[in-house]
C-alpha positions as CSV (number, residue, x, y, z in Angstrom):
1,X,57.5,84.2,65.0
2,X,55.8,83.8,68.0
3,X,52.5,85.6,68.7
4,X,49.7,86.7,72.1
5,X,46.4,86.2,71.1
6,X,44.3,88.3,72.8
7,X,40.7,87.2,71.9
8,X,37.9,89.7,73.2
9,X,40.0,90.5,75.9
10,X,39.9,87.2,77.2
11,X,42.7,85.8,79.5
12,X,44.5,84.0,79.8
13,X,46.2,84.9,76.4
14,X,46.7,82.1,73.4
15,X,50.2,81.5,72.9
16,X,51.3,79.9,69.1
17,X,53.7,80.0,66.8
18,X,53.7,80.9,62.6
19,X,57.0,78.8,61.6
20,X,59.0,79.8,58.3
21,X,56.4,77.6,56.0
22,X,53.5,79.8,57.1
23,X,51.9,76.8,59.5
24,X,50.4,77.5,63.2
25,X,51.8,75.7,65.9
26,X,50.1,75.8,69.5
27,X,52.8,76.0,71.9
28,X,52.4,76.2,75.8
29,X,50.1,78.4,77.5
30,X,48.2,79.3,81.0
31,X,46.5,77.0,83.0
32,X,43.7,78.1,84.9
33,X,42.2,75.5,86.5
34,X,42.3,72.2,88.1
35,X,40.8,69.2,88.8
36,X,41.3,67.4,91.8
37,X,39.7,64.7,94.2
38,X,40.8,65.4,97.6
39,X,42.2,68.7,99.3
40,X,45.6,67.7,99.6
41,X,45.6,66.9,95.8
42,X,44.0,70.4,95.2
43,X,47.2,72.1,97.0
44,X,49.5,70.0,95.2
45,X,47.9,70.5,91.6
46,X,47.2,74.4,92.6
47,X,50.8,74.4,93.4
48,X,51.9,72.8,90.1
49,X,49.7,75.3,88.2
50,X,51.1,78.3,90.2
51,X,54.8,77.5,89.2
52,X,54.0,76.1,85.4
53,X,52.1,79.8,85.2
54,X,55.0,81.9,86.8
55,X,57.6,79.6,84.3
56,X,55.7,80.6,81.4
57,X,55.0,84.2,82.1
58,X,58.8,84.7,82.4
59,X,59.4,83.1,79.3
60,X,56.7,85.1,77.5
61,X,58.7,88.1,79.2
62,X,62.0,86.7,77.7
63,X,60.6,86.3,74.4
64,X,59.4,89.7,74.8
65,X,55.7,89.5,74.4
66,X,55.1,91.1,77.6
67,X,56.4,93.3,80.2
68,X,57.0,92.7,84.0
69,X,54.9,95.5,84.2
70,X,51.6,94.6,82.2
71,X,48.8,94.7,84.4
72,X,47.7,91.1,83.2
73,X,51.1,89.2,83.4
74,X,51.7,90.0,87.3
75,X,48.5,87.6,88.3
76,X,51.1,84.7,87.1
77,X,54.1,86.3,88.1
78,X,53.3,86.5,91.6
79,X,50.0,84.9,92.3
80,X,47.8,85.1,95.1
81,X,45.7,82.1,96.6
């Protein structure tokens, strides 16, 4: 089963997993921030960030554990700089 974990309203959710022998797995979840040395590697790493989020929201939507329509999925389905 996979599970949100929504811990004192804090986002970005964690996202794991309770397999069929009762043990938690992490699995993949938000990034929410970089680290970078110059501004062109900011851009790129902010742009990698951007797409792993939006890949990941839509997944979470697939696997339905959220809606298109919850207020705190949209920041990763369409982002703003």
């Amino acid at each position: 089963m996979d599970i949100l974990i929504f811990k004192d309203n804090f986002l970005p959710p964690i996202h794991k997993r309770i397999n069929h022998k009762g043990e938690i797995i992490d699995l993949e979840n938000f990034q929410f921030s970089i680290m970078y040395e110059t501004e062109e590697n900011r851009i790129e790493e902010q742009s990698k960030m951007i797409l792993k989020n939006k890949k990941l929201a839509q997944r979470l939507i697939k696997k339905k554990l959220a809606k298109e329509s919850d207020n705190w999925i949209s920041k990763y389905l369409h982002p703003t700089i």
